[in-house]
C-alpha positions as CSV (number, residue, x, y, z in Angstrom):
1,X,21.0,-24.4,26.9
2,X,23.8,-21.8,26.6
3,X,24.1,-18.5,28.3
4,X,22.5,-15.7,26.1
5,X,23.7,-12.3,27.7
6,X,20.5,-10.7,24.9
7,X,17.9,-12.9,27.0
8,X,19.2,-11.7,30.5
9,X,19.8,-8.0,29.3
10,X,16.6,-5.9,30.8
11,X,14.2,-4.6,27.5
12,X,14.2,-1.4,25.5
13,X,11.0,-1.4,25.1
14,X,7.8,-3.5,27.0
15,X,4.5,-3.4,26.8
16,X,2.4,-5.5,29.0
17,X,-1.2,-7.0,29.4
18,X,-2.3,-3.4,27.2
19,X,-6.2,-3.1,27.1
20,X,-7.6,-0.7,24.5
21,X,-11.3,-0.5,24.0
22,X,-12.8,1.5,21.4
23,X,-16.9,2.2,21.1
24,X,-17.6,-0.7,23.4
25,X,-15.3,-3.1,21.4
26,X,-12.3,-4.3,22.7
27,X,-9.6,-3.6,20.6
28,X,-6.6,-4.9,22.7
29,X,-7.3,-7.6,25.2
30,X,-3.3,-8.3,27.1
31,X,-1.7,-7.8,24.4
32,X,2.2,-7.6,24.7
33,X,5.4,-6.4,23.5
34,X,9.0,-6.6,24.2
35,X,12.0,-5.3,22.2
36,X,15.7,-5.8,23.2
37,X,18.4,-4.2,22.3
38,X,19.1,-5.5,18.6
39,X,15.9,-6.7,18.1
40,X,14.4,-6.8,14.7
41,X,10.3,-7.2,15.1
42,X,8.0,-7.9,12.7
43,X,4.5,-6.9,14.6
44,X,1.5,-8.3,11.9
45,X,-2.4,-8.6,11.7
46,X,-5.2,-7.7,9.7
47,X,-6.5,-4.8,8.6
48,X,-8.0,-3.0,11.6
49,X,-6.6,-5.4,14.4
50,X,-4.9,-2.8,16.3
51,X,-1.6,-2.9,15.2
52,X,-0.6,1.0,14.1
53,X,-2.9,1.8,17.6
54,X,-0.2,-0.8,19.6
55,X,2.3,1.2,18.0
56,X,1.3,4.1,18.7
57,X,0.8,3.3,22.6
58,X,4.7,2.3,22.3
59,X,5.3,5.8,21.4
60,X,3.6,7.1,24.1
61,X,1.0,8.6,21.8
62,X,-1.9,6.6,22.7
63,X,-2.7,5.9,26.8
64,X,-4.1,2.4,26.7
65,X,-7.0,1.7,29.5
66,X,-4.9,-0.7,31.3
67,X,-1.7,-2.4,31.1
68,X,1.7,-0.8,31.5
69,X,4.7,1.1,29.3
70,X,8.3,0.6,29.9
71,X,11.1,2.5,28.1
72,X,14.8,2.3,29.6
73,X,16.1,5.2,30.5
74,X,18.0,7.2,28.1
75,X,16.9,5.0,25.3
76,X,15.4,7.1,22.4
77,X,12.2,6.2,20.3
78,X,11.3,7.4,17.1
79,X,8.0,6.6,15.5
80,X,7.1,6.7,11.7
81,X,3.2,7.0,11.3
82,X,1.8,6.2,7.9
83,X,0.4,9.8,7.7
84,X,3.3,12.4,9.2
85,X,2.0,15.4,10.3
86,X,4.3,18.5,9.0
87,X,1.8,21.7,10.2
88,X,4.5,24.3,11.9
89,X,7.8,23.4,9.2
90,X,8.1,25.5,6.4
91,X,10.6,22.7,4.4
92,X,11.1,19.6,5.2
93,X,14.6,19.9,6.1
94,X,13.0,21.6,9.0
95,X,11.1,18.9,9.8
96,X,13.7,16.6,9.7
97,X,16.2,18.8,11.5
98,X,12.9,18.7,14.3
99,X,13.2,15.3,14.9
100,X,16.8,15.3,16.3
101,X,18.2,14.0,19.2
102,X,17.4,16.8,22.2
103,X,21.2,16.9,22.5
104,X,24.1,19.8,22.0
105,X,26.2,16.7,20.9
106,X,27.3,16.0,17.7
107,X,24.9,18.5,16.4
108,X,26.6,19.6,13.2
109,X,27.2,15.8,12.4
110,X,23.3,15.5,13.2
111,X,22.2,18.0,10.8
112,X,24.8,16.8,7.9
113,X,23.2,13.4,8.6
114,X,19.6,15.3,8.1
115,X,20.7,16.7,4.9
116,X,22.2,13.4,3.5
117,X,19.5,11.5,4.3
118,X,17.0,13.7,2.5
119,X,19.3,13.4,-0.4
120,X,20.0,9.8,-0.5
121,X,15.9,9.6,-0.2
122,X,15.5,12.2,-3.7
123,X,14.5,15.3,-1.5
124,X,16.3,18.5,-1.3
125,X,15.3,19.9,1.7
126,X,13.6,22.8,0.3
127,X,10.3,21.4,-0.3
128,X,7.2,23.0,1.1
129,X,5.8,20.2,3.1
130,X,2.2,21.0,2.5
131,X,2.8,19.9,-1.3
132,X,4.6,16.9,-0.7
133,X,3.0,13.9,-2.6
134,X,2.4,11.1,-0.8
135,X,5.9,8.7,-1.9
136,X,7.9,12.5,-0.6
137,X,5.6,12.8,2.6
138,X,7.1,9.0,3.3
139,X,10.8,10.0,2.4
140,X,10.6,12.7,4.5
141,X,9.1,10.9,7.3
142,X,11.8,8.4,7.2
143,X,14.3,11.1,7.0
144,X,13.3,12.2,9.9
145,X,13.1,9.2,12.2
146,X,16.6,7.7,10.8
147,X,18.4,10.6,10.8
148,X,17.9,10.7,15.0
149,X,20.1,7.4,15.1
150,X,17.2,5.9,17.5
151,X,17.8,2.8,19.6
152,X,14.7,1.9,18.9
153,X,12.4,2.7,15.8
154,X,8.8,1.8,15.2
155,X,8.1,1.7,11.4
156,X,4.3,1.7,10.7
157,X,4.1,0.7,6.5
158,X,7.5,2.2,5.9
159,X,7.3,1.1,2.0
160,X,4.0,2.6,0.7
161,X,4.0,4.9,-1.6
162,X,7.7,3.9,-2.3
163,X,9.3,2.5,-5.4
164,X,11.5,-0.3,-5.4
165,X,15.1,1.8,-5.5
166,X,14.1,3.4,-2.5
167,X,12.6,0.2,-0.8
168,X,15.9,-1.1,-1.3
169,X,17.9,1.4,-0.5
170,X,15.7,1.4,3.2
171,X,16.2,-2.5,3.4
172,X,19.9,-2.0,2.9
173,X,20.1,0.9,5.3
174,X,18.1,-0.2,8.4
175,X,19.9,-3.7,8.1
176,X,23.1,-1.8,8.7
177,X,21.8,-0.4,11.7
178,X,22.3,-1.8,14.8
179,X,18.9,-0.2,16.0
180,X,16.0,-2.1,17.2
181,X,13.4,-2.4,15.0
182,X,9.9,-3.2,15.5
183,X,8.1,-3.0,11.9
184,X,4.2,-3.0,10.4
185,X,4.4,-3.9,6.8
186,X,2.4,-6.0,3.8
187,X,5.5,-5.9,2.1
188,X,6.4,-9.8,2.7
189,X,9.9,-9.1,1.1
190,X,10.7,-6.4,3.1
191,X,10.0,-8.4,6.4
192,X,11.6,-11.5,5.4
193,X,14.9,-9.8,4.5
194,X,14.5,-7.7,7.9
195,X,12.8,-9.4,10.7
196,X,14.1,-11.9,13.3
197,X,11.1,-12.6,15.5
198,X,7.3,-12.1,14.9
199,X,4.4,-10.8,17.3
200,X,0.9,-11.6,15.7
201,X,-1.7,-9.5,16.8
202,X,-4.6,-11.8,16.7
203,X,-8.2,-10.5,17.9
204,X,-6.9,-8.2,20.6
205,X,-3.8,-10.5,21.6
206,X,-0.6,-11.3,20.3
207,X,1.9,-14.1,20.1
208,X,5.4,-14.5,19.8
209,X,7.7,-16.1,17.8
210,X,11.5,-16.2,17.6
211,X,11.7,-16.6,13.7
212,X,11.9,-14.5,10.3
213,X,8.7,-13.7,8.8
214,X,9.2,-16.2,5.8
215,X,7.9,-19.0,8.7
216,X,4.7,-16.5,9.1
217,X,2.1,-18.4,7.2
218,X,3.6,-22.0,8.0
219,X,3.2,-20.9,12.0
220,X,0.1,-19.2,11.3
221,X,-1.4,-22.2,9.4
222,X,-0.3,-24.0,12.5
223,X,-1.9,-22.3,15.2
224,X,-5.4,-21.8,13.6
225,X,-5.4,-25.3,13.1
226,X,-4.6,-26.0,16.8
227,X,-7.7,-23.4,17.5
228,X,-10.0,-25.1,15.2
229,X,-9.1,-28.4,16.7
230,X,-9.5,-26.9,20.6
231,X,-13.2,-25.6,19.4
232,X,-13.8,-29.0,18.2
233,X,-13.6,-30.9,21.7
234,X,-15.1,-27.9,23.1
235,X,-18.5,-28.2,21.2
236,X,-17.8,-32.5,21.7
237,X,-17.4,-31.6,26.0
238,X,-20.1,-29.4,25.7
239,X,-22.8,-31.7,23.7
240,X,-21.5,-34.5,26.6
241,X,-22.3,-32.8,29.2
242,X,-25.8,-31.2,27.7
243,X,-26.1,-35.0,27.1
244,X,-25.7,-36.0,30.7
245,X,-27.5,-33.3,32.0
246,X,-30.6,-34.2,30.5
247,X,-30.1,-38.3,30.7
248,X,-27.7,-38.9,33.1
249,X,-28.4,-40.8,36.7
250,X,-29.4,-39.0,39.3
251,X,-26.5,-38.8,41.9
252,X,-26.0,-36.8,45.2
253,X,-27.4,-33.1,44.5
254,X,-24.0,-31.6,45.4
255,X,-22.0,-33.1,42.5
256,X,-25.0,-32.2,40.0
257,X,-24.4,-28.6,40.7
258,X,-21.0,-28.6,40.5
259,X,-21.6,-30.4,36.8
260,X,-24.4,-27.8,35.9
261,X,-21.9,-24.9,36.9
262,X,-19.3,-26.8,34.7
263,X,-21.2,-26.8,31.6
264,X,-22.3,-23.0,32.1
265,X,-18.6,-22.2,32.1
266,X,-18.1,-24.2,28.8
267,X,-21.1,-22.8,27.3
268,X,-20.0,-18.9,28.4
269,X,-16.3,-20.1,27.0
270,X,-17.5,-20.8,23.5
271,X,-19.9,-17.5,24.0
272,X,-17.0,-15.2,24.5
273,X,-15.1,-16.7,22.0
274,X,-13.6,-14.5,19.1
275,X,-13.4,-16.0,15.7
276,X,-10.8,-14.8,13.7
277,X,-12.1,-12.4,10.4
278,X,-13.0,-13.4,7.4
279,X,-12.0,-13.1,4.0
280,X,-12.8,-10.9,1.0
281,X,-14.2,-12.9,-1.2
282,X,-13.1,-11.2,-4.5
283,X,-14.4,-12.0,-8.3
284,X,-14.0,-10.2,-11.0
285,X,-16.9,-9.4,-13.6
286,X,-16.1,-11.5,-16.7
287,X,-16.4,-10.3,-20.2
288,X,-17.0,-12.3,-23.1
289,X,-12.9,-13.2,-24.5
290,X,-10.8,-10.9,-26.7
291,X,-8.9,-11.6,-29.5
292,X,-5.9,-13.7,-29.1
293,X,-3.9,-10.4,-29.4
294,X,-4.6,-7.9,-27.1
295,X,-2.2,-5.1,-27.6
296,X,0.7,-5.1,-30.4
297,X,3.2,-1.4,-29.8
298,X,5.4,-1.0,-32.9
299,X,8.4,1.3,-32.1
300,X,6.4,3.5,-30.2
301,X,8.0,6.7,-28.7
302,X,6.8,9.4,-26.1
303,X,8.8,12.7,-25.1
304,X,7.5,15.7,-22.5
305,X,9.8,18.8,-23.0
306,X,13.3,17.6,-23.9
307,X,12.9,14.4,-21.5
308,X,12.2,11.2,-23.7
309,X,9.9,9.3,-21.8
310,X,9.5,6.5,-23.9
311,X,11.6,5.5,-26.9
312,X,11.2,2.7,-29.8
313,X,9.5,0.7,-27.8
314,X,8.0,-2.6,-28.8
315,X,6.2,-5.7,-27.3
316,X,3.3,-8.1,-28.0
317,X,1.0,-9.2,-25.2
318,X,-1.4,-12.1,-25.8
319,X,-4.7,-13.0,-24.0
320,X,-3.9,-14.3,-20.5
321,X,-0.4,-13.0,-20.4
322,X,0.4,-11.4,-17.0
323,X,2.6,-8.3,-17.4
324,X,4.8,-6.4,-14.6
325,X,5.9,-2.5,-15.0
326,X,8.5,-1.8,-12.3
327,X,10.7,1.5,-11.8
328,X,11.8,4.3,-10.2
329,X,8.7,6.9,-9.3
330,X,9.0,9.5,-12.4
331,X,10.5,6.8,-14.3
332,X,7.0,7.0,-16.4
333,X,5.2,3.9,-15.5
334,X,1.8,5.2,-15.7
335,X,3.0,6.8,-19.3
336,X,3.4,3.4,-20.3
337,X,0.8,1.8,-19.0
338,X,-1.5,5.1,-20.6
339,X,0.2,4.2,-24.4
340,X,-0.5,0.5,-24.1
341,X,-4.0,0.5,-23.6
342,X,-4.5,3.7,-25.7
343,X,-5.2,6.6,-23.3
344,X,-2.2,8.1,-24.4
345,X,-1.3,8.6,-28.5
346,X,2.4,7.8,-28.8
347,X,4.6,10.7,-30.4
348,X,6.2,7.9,-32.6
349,X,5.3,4.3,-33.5
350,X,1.9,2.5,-33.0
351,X,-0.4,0.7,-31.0
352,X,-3.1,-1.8,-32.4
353,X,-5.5,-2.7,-29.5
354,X,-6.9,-6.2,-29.8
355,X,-10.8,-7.2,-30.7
356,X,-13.5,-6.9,-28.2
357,X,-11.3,-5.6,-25.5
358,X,-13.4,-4.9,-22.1
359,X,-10.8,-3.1,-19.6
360,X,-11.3,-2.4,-16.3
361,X,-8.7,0.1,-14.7
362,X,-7.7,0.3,-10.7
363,X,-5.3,3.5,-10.6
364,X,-3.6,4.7,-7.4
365,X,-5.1,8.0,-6.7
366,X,-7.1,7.1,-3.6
367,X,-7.5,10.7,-2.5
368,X,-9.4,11.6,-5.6
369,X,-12.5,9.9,-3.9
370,X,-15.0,12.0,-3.1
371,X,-14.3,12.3,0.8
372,X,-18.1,13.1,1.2
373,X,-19.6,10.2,-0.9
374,X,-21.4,7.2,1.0
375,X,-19.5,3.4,0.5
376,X,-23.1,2.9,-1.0
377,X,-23.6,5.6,-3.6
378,X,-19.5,5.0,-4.6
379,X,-20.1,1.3,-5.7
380,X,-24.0,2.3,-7.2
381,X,-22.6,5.1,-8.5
382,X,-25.6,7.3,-6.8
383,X,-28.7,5.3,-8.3
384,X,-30.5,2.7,-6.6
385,X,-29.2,0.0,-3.7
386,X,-27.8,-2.4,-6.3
387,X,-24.5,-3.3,-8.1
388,X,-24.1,-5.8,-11.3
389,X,-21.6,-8.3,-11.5
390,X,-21.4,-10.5,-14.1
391,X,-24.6,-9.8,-15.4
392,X,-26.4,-9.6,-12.0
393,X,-28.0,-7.2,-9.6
394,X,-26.5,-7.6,-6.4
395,X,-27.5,-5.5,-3.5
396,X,-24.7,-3.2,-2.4
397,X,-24.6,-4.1,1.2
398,X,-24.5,-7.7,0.3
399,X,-21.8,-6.7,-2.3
400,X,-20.0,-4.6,0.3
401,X,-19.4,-7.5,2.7
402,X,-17.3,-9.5,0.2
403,X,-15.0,-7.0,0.5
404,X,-14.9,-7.1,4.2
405,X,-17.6,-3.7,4.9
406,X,-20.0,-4.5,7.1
407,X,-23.3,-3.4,7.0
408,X,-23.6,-0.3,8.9
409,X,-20.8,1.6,6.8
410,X,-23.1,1.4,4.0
411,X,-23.5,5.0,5.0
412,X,-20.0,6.3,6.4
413,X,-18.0,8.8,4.3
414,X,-15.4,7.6,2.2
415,X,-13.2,9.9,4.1
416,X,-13.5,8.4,6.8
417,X,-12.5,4.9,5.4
418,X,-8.8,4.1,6.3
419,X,-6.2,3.3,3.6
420,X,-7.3,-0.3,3.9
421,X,-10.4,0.3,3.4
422,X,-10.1,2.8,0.5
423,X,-7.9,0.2,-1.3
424,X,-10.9,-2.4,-0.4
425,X,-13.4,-0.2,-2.0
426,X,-11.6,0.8,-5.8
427,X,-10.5,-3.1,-6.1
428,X,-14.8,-3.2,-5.9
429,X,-15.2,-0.7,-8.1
430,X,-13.0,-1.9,-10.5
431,X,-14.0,-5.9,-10.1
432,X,-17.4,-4.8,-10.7
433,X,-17.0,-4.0,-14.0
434,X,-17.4,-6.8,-17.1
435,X,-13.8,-6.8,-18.2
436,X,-10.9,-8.9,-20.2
437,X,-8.0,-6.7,-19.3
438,X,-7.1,-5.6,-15.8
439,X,-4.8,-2.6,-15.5
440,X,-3.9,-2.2,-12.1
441,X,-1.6,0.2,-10.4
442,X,-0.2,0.0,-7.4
443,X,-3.0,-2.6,-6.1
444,X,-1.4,-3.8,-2.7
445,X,-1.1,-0.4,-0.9
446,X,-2.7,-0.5,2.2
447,X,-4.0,-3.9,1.5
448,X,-3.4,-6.8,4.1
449,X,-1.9,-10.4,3.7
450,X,-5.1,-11.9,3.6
451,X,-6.5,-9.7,1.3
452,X,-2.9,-9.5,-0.7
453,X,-3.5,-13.5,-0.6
454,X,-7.1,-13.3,-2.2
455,X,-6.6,-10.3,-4.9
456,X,-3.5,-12.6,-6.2
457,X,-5.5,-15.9,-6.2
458,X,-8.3,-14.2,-8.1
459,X,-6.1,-12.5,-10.8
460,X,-3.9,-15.9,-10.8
461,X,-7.7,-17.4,-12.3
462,X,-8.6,-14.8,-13.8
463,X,-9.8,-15.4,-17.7
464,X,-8.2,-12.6,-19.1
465,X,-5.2,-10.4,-19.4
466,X,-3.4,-8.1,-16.3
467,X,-0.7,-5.4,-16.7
468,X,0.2,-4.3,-13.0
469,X,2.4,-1.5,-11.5
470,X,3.6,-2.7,-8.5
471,X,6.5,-2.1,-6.2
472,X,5.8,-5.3,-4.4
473,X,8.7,-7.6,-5.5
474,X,7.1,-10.7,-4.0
475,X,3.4,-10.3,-5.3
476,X,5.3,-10.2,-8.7
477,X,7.3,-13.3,-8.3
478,X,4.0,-15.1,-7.3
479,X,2.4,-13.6,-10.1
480,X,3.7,-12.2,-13.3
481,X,5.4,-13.8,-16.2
482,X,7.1,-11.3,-17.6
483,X,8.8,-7.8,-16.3
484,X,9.0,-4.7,-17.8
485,X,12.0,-2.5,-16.7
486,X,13.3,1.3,-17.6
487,X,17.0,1.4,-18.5
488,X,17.9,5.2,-18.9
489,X,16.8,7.6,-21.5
490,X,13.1,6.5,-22.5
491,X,14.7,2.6,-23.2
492,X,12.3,0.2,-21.7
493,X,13.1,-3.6,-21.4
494,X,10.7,-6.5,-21.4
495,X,12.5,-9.8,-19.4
496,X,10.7,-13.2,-18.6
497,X,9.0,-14.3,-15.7
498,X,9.0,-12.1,-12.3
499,X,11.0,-9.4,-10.3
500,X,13.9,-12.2,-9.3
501,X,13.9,-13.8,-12.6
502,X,14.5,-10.2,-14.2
503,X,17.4,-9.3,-11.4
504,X,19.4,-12.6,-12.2
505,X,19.0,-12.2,-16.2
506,X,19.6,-8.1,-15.6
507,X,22.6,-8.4,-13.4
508,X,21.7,-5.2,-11.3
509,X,18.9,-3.9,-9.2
510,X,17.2,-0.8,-10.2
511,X,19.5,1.8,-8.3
512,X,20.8,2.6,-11.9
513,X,17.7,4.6,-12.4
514,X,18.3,6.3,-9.4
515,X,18.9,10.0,-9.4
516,X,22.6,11.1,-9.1
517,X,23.2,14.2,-6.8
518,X,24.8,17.0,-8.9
519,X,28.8,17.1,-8.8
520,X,30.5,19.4,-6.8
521,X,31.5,22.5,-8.1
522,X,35.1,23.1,-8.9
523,X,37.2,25.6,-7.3
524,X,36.6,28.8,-9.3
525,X,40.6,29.7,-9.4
526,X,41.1,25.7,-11.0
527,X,37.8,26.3,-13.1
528,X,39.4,26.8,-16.8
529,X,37.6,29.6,-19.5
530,X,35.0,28.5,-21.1
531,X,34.2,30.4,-24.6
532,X,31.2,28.4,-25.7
533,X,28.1,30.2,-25.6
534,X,25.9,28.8,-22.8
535,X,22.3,28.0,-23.2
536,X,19.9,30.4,-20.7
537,X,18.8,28.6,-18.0
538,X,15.5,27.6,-17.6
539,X,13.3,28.6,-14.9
540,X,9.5,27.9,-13.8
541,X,7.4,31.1,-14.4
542,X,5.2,32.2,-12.2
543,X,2.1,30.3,-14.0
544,X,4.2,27.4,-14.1
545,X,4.8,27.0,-10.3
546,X,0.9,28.1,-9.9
547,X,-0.4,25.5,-11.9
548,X,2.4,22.4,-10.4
549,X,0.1,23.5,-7.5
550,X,-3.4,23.8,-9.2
551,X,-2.9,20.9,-11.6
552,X,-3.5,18.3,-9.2
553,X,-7.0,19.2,-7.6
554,X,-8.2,20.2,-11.2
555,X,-7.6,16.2,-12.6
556,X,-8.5,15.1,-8.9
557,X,-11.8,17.3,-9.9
558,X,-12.2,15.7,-13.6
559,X,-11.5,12.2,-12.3
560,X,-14.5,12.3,-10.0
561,X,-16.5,14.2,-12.2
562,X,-15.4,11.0,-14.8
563,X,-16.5,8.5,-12.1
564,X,-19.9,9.9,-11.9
565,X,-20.4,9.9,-15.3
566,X,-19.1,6.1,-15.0
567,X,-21.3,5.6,-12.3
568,X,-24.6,6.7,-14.6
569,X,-23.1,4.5,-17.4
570,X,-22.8,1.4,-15.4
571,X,-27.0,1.3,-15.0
572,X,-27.6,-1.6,-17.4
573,X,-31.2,0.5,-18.1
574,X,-29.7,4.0,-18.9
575,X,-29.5,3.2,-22.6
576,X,-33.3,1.7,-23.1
577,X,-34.7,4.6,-20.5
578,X,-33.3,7.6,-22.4
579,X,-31.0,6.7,-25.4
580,X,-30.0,10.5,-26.1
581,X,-28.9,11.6,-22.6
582,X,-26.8,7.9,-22.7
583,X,-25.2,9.3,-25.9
584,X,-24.5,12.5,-24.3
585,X,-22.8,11.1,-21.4
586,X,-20.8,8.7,-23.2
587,X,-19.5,12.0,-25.3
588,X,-18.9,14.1,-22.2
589,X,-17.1,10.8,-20.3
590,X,-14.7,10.9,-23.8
591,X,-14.2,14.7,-23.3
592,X,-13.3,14.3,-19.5
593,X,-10.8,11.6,-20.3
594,X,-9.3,13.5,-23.2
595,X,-8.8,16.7,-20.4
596,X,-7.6,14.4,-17.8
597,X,-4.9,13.2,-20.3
598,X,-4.0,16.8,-21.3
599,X,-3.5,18.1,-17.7
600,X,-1.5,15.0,-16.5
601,X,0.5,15.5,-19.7
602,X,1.7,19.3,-18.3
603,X,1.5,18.6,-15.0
604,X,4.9,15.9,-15.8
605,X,6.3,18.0,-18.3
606,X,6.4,20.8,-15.3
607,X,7.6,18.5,-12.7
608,X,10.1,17.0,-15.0
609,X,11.0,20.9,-15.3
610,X,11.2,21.7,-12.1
611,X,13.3,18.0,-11.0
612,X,15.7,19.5,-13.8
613,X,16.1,22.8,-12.4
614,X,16.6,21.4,-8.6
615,X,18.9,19.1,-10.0
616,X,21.2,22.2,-11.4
């Protein structure tokens, strides 16, 4: 074997035999990590196996109960959380600018570098960080930790909340790096094009590969295998020597013992032994088929201010078609989505829904949950201990376990669900409902590879039609047969089958979309007279900037006042126990939906506004 001056180099980073207990559980049990100079890490696990809490012991954040933290001298470490904490900066430039090396040297270059990375990441710098949505708290995040030039970063779900320009733009950036990278991410794509070796955290201890993440499954596959195999002759050595204890010749008292003692130490070996977690188990309520058409748009237009959103656009989508929407955030995904499926009247055009539709929506806006409703009374909607799918009561807790929940957070707060969990949760709420048509946006945030495995294997056999927003370019190859795409001014374009079938037919990626930083200004002795009357520019008015702020918690406000309503609805005996108060709700649910579309409506005409004016 040939000399490999990496392997003899000393670490970056190393973490060794780390022992975390949390509540009487052990969360870490040895686990280890090593990063080199160089090195590109992929760190994965489920949901809730400790990986963001190893992280976060890397970055010296966490003190573990035992084990030990190495960092070489000089070498500097910058850690992206998944929730970045910006109390004490009044823009996010200052954040950024924060997160600099603690060095004199270079500093000029160091803040230009600040300011172009918030640039190149569709931030200006002047944000109020307090009202950063969550895709800007992430740009700003990353800002921050790349524009340090660390030696070694830890990226903890550096895609969510992006879209795919800016997913691409990161892949593209941190690849030109030469820092180390150690990264936590369901975004398969995103770790195959970036890592080189693979540390699976696997009930409390990891294991280490030296291979890309595309060989993930194929090792994984490989190793539970070997464990299920080893547990095998375990219970075979242990029902021998049960056997022999019992029947077995009697022989010189000495060697009994040490047999007895034996088989206590096998028994206390299978005792102790961790399992790995199961699976959601995820079905969809089924409604009785639609029509063979389920949504015809003829020429159908949309426009907020002077910003055409959506322009003479047509497309046919029959039962059981699988339908992509991809673009740039702003790019007016959800718009589309909202005009398809008639939420949304178009300006121009039409749209003829199909017959007997039954449509069940998953939308993104986790943090319009109720933080202080029970996991109970969010999937029974407040009344009684049971949920129906497809046509049957099924008790909640029993309900809740499909989707990983155990028992005893039956009770907990939603807000005190992570984002797994949340994401866990709507995907219930939504696949609890009788339905023909799925819309689902943004379904994989937060979501692990299991779980990513399960949700796609379920919509894969599901008898009815999906349109998903997703930035996830490799649960669309695996999924979709057709991609829809925004090409500049409103034009939306409909190619066949998935994200890479769509790039080689389109020739590009979706960086056209991307917003262009104004031109510099010309020199005002070159600049040449200009005797055309210019239009007033337009500014935001103080009740315009009030309600960009407002505008948000009052449709977080509606929304949840909506699901209760949805909640009451969803009691198969509402109608038959009090037919007027169901006909009143069912009128008050149309009203809320009707608001909810009105205030979205001016809350994008205002940020479209207020984009415009930032942009000059």
């Amino acid at each position: 074997m040939g000399f490999d001056p990496k392997r003899m180099a000393p670490p970056l980073l190393q973490l060794k035999d780390i022992q975390l207990t949390f509540g009487g559980t052990p969360l870490l049990s040895g686990a280890e990590l090593s990063v080199g100079s160089g090195e590109r890490v992929s760190l994965i696990g489920r949901n809730g196996s400790g990986k963001s809490t190893l992280l976060k012991i890397a970055a010296g954040l966490i003190e573990p109960d035992r084990g030990s933290v190495f960092v070489q001298p000089g070498a500097l470490v910058r850690y992206l959380p998944q929730e970045p904490d910006f109390s004490g900066f009044a823009t996010s430039l200052a954040y950024v600018q924060a997160g600099l090396r603690p060095s004199d040297d270079h500093h000029d270059d160091d803040r230009h570098a600040a300011r172009y990375l918030l640039e190149q990441l569709g931030l200006t710098g002047e944000e109020d960080p307090a009202h950063l949505s969550g895709g800007e708290a992430r740009r700003a995040g990353l800002a921050r930790v790349l524009a340090a030039d660390p030696d070694i970063l830890l990226l903890d779900e550096p895609t969510n909340h992006l879209d795919l320009t800016t997913i691409e733009w990161l892949e593209r950036d941190l690849d030109a790096r030469r820092t180390s990278l150690v990264i936590i991410s369901h975004d398969r794509r995103f770790l195959s094009n970036l890592s080189r070796s693979m540390v699976w955290l696997d009930r409390g201890r990891t294991r280490r590969i030296e291979r890309g993440f595309a060989h993930f499954e194929e090792w994984r596959d490989s190793v539970e295998a070997d464990e299920e195999r080893e547990q095998h002759k375990l219970g075979r050595k242990i029902a021998a020597e049960e056997h022999w204890l019992r029947f077995g010749v009697t022989g010189r008292r000495k060697r009994n013992m040490r047999r007895v003692g034996l088989l206590q130490a096998l028994r206390e070996q299978r005792r102790t032994y961790r399992a790995g977690g199961g699976n959601v188990a995820m079905v969809a309520g089924a409604a009785a088929p639609s029509g063979a058409q389920v949504i015809e748009a003829s020429g159908i237009g949309k426009s907020y201010a002077d910003r055409q959103i959506v322009h003479d656009f047509s497309i046919r989508i029959a039962r059981n078609d699988r339908i992509g929407i991809v673009g740039p955030n702003g790019s007016g995904k959800t718009t589309l989505i909202n005009l398809l499926t008639g939420q949304l009247q178009p300006d121009t055009g039409a749209v003829r829904l199909g017959s007997a539709l039954a449509v069940a929506t998953l939308n993104q806006h986790r943090d319009s949950l109720d933080p202080n409703v029970t996991v109970a009374d969010a999937l029974t909607g407040g009344a009684g201990d049971s949920v129906m799918v497809n046509g049957h009561a099924r008790h909640v807790v029993s309900y809740m376990k499909d989707f990983l929940f155990a028992s005893e957070q039956a009770r907990t707060p939603l807000g005190k669900l992570s984002g797994g969990e949340r994401g866990r949760l709507m995907l219930a709420q939504a696949l609890a409902k009788p339905s023909n048509l799925l819309v689902l946006d943004e379904p994989t945030n937060d979501l692990d590879m299991e779980t990513l495995d399960v949700l796609e294997d379920m919509l894969a056999d599901y008898a009815g039609t999906v349109l998903l927003i997703s930035h996830d370019r490799d649960f669309l190859d695996r999924l979709v047969g057709g991609v829809i795409v925004p090409e500049g001014n409103g034009r939306w374009v409909e190619y066949a089958g998935g994200y890479s079938d769509m790039l080689a037919q389109r020739g590009a990626d979706l960086t056209r979309e991307r917003p262009k930083p104004a031109p510099a200004k010309p020199a005002r002795a070159a600049a040449p007279v200009d005797t055309e009357p210019r239009p007033a520019k337009r500014r935001l008015m103080f009740k315009d900037k009030h309600a960009l702020e407002t505008l948000p918690k009052t449709i977080a406000a509606l929304q949840a006042e909506m699901k209760a309503l949805q909640g009451k609805l969803d009691d198969p005996q509402f109608y038959a126990r009090d037919r007027l108060g169901f006909e009143k709700t069912t009128a008050t649910l149309g009203e809320l939906q009707l608001k909810i579309a009105a205030a979205e409506e001016q809350w994008l005409e205002l940020e479209i506004l207020r984009e415009e004016i930032a942009g000059g």
